[in-house]
C-alpha positions in Angstrom: 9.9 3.2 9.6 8.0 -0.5 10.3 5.4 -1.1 8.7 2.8 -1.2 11.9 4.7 1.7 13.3 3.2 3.7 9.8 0.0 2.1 10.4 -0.7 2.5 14.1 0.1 6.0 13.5 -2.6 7.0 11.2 -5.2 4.7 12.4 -4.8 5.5 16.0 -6.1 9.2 14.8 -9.7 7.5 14.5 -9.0 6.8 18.1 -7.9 8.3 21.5 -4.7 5.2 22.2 -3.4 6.7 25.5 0.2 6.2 26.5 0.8 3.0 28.2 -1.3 1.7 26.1 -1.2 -2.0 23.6 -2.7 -1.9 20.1 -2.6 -5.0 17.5 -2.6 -4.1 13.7 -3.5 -7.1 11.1 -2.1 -6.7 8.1 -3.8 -9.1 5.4 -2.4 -8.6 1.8 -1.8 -10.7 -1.3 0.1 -13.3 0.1 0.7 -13.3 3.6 -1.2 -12.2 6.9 1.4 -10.3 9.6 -0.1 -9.1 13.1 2.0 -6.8 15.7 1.7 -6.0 19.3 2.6 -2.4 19.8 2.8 -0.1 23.1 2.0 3.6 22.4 4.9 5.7 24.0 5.0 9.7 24.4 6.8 9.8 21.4 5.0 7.4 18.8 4.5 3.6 19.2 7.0 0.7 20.0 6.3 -2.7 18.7 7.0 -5.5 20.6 6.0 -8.6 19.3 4.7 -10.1 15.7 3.3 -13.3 14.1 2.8 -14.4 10.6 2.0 -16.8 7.9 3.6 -16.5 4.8 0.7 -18.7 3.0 -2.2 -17.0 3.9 -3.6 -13.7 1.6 -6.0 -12.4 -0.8 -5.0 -14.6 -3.5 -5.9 -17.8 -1.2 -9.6 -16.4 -1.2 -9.4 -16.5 -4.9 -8.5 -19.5 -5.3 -11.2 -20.6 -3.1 -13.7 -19.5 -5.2 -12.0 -20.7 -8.3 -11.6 -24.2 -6.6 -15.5 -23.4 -6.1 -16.6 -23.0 -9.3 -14.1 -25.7 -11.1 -16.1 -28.3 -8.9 -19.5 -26.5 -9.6 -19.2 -25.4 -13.2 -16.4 -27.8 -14.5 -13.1 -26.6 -17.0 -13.7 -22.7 -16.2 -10.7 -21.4 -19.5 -9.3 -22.7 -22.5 -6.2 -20.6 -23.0 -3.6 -18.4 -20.6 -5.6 -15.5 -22.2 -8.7 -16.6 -20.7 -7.1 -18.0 -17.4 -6.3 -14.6 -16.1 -9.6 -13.4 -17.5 -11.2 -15.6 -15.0 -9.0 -14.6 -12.2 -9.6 -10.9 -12.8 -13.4 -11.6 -12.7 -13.1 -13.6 -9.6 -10.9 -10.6 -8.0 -13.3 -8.2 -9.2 -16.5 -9.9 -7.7 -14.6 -10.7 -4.6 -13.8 -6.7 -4.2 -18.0 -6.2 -5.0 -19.2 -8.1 -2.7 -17.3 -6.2 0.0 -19.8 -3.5 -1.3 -23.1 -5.8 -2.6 -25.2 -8.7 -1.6 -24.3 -10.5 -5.2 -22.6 -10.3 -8.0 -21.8 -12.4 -11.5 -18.4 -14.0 -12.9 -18.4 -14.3 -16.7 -16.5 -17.7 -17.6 -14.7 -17.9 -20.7 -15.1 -21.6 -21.2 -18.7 -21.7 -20.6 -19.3 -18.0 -22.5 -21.7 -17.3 -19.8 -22.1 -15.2 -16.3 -22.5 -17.4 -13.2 -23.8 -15.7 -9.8 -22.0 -15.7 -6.7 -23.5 -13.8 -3.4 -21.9 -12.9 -0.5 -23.0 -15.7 1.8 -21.2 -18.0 -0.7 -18.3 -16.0 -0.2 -18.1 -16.0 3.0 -18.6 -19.9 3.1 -15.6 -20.1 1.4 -13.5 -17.5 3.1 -13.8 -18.6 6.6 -11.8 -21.6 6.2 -9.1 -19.7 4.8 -8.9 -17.5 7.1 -9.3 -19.3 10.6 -5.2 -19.5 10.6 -5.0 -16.1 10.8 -7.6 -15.7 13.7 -6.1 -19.0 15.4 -2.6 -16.8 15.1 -3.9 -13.5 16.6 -5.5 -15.3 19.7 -2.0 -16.9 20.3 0.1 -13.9 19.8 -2.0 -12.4 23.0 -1.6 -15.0 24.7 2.4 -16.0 24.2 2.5 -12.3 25.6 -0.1 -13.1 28.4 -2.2 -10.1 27.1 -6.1 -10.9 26.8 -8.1 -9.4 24.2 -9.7 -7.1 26.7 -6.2 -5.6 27.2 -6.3 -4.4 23.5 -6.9 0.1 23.3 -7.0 -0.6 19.7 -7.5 -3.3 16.3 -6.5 -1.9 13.1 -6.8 -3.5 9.7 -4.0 -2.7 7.2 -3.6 -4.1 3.9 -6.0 -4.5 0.6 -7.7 -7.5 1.6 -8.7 -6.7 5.0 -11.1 -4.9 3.4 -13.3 -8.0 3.0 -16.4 -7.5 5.5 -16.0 -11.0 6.8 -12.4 -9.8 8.0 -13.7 -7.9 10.5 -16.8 -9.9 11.6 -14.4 -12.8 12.8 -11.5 -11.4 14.1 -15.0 -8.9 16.3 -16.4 -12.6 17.1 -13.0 -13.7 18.0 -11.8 -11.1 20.2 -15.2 -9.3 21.6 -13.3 -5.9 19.4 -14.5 -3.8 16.8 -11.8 -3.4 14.2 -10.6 -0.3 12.9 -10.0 0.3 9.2 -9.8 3.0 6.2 -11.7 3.3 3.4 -8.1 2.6 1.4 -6.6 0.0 3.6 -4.2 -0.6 1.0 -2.5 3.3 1.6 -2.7 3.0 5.3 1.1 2.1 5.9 2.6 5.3 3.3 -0.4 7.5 4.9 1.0 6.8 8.5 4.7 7.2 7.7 4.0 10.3 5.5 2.3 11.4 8.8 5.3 11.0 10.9 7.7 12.5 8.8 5.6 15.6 8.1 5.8 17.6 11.8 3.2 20.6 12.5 4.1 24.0 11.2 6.8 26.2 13.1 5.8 28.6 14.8 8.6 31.1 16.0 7.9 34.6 15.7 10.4 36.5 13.0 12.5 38.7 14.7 10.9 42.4 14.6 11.5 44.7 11.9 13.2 42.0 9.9 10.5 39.6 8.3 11.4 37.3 6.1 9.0 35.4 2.9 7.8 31.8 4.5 9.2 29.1 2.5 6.6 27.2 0.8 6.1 24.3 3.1 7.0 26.2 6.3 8.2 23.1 8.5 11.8 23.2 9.0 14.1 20.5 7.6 12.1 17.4 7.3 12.4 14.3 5.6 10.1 10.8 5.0 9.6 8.0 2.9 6.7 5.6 3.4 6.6 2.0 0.8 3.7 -0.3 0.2 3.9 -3.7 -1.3 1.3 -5.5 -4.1 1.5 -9.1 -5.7 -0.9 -9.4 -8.4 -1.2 -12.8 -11.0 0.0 -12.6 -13.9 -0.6 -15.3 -16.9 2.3 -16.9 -16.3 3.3 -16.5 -12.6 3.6 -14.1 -10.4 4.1 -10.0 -10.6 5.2 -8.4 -7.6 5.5 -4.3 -7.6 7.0 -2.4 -5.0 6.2 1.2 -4.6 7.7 3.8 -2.3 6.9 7.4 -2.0 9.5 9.9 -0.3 9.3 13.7 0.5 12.0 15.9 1.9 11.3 19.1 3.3 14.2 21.9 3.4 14.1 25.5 5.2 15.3 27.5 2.0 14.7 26.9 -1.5 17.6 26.8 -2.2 18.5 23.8 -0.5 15.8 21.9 -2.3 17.0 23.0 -5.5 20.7 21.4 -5.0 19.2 18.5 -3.8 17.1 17.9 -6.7 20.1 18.5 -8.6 22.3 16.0 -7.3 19.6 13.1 -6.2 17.4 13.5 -8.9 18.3 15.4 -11.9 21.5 13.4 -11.7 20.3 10.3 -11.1 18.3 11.0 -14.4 21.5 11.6 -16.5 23.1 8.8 -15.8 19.7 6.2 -16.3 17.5 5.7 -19.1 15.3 8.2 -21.5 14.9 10.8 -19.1 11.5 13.1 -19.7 11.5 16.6 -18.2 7.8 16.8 -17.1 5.7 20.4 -17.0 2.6 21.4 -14.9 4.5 19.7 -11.8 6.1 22.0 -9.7 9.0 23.9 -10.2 10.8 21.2 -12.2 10.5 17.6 -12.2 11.8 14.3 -14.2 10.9 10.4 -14.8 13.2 8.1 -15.7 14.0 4.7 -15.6 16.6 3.0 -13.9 19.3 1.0 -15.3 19.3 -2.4 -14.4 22.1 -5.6 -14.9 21.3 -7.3 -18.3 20.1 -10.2 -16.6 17.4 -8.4 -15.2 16.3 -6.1 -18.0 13.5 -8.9 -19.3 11.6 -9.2 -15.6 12.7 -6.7 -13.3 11.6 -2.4 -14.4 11.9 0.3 -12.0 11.1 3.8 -12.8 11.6 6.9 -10.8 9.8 10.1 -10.9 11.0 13.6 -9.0 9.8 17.2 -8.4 10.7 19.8 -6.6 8.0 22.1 -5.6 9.6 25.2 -3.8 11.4 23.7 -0.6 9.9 20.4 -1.0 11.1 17.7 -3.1 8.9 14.7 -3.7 9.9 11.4 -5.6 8.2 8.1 -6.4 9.4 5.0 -7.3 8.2 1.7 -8.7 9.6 -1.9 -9.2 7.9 -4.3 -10.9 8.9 -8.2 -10.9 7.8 -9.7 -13.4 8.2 -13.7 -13.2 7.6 -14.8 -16.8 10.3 -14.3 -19.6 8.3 -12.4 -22.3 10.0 -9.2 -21.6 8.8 -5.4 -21.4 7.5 -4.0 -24.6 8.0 -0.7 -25.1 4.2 0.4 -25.0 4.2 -1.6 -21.5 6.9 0.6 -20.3 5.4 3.7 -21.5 2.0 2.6 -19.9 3.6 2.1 -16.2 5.5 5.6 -16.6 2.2 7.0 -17.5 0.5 6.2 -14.7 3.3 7.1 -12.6 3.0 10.4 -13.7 -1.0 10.4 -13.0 -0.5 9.2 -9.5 1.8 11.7 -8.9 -0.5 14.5 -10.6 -3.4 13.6 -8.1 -1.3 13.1 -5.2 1.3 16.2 -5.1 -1.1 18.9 -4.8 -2.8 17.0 -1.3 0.7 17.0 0.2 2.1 20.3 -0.3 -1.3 21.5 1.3 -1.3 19.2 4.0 2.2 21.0 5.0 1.4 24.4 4.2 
C-alpha cells in the first residue's frame, strides 16, 4: 500500500473526507519532505499527484541549530564521542520544545549547559523549511486546485511534529493541519487499518454452531513499513521496519503458515530463539546476509502465531561506518524487538476480536 494511501486512511478518521473529495498529506521525516494529492473514492483514497525534496528533513533543523551555536558558542566537541553527544542533545531539545517554551544543551567542549527557547528555534527553522511550503503551494496549483479546495491536511512523519510545522503550512494555506500524537506510526497505523476489515457477521447455520476463531475476520492479510534515518558517529544509520499480520479462518491454517514462512525461515537463518509468553508459538531470528554485507547491513525477524493470526516484524538496519556489529549490539536490537512486539501484539489481536 503507498505510503499516503496508509496515512490518509487513519487520519481521515479525525475527520468526515466525503467521496469526491481532495486531501494533501505532508510527510516531513529525517531527510526528505514528500506531499500527495489524493481523491477519496467509495472504496479508500486514490492519489494523484506528489512533490518532493530529497534535502529537506529533521536532520536540516539540527543542523541549523548546531550551525547556531558553532557561531555563538565556538568549537562545540572534541572527539566523535562527544560529536554525537551534541547531536543527541540538540535532537533532544529540539523534540522538547515541541512540548516547552525552553530548554538547555549541554556542550561537551565547553562542559557547560547553554539555553535555547523556542522562539530561537523557530528563527532558525523557518528558513529551512520555506522549500517545503514554497512546494506545497505549487503542487495545488500545477493541479489548478486552490487551498480552499483542500477536505483535509494531514501531517505524517516524526518531524512534523514540530509546532512551527503546522503554524506555516495554517499561515500558508488558511488550513488547520491534522496530525497524531505519534506522527511517526501514522503510515503502519493506516495500512494496519486497511488490511484489518470489520468482523463477519453471518449467522451460523441453526443447530450446528461452530467455536469463533480467535480473530473472527475471515481470511485477511496486511503489512504496513515505516522508515527512520538517525546519525550515527560516523555517518549515517538508516533502519527500516515493517510490521505484517495475516488473518486465517481456521487455526489450522495459521499454524501451516507459521510453519512454512516462519518457523522455516528460522531454520535456515541465524541463532534462532523460540520465545514464551507470546502467543501460541513464536521465534526471532536473524537473517543471513552476503559476507559483504555482514559488517553494515543486520536484519532480524520476529514471528508469532496467536490462534488464527500470525504477526511478524522485521528490522533492517544500515549501518554506514565499518566498525561492525558486536555481539552485545546485536543482542540489544533483538531485545527491543521482542519488547515492541510484547506491547504491541496484545492491542492488535483486540482490535480484531
Amino acid at each position: 500500500m503507498p505510503e499516503p494511501v496508509a496515512a490518509a486512511t487513519f487520519l481521515a478518521q479525525a475527520q468526515e473526507v466525503p467521496v469526491g473529495a481532495v486531501v494533501m498529506v505532508y510527510d516531513l521525516g529525517a531527510g526528505t519532505c514528500d506531499a500527495t494529492l489524493l481523491r477519496r473514492r467509495a472504496d479508500g483514497f486514490e492519489p494523484f499527484a506528489s512533490a518532493g525534496l530529497n534535502d529537506l528533513g529533521g536532520l536540516d533543523v539540527d543542523a541549523a541549530v548546531v550551525g547556531f551555536l558553532q557561531a555563538t558558542y565556538g568549537t562545540l566537541w572534541t572527539d566523535a564521542a562527544t560529536r554525537r553527544r551534541l547531536w543527541d542533545q540538540v535532537r533532544a531539545a529540539k523534540e522538547m520544545l515541541s512540548r516547552a517554551s525552553g530548554t538547555v544543551i549541554m556542550v561537551p567542549a565547553l562542559g557547560r549547559e547553554v539555553p535555547l527557547g523556542r522562539e530561537q528555534l523557530e528563527g532558525l527553522m523557518r528558513p529551512v523549511l520555506r522549500p517545503s511550503v514554497a512546494m506545497v503551494r505549487s503542487l495545488l496549483a500545477e493541479d489548478g486546485l486552490r487551498p480552499s479546495d483542500l477536505a483535509g491536511l494531514f501531517l505524517v512523519g516524526g518531524s512534523s511534529r514540530i509546532p512551527l510545522v503546522a503554524t506555516m503550512l495554517h499561515e500558508a494555506l488558511g488550513i488547520a493541519p491534522v496530525g497524531a500524537e505519534q506522527p511517526e506510526l501514522v503510515v503502519a497505523e493506516g495500512a494496519l487499518t486497511v488490511s484489518l476489515p470489520a468482523p463477519a457477521t453471518a449467522a451460523t447455520a441453526a443447530g450446528a454452531p461452530t467455536p469463533e476463531p480467535r480473530s473472527d475476520v475471515g481470511a485477511a492479510a496486511g503489512s504496513a513499513s515505516c522508515n527512520a534515518v538517525r546519525l550515527h558517529d560516523n555517518g549515517v544509520v538508516r533502519a527500516t521496519f515493517v510490521a505484517e499480520v495475516r488473518i486465517t479462518p481456521e487455526d489450522s491454517t495459521a499454524a501451516y503458515d507459521y510453519k512454512q514462512r516462519i518457523a522455516g525461515d528460522a531454520d535456515l537463518n541465524l541463532q534462532p530463539v523460540q520465545l514464551t509468553g507470546l502467543g501460541e508459538e513464536a521465534v526471532i531470528f536473524e537473517m543471513r546476509g552476503s559476507s559483504a554485507q555482514a559488517k553494515t547491513m543486520l536484519t532480524l525477524r520476529i514471528g508469532v502465531r496467536d490462534g488464527n493470526l500470525v504477526w511478524q516484524l522485521r528490522i533492517s538496519v544500515d549501518r554506514q561506518d565499518k566498525a561492525g556489529w558486536t555481539a552485545a549490539q546485536k543482542q540489544d536490537l533483538r531485545d527491543r524487538l521482542v519488547t515492541v512486539t510484547r506491547a504491541a501484539l496484545p492491542k492488535v489481536t483486540a482490535a480484531v476480536r
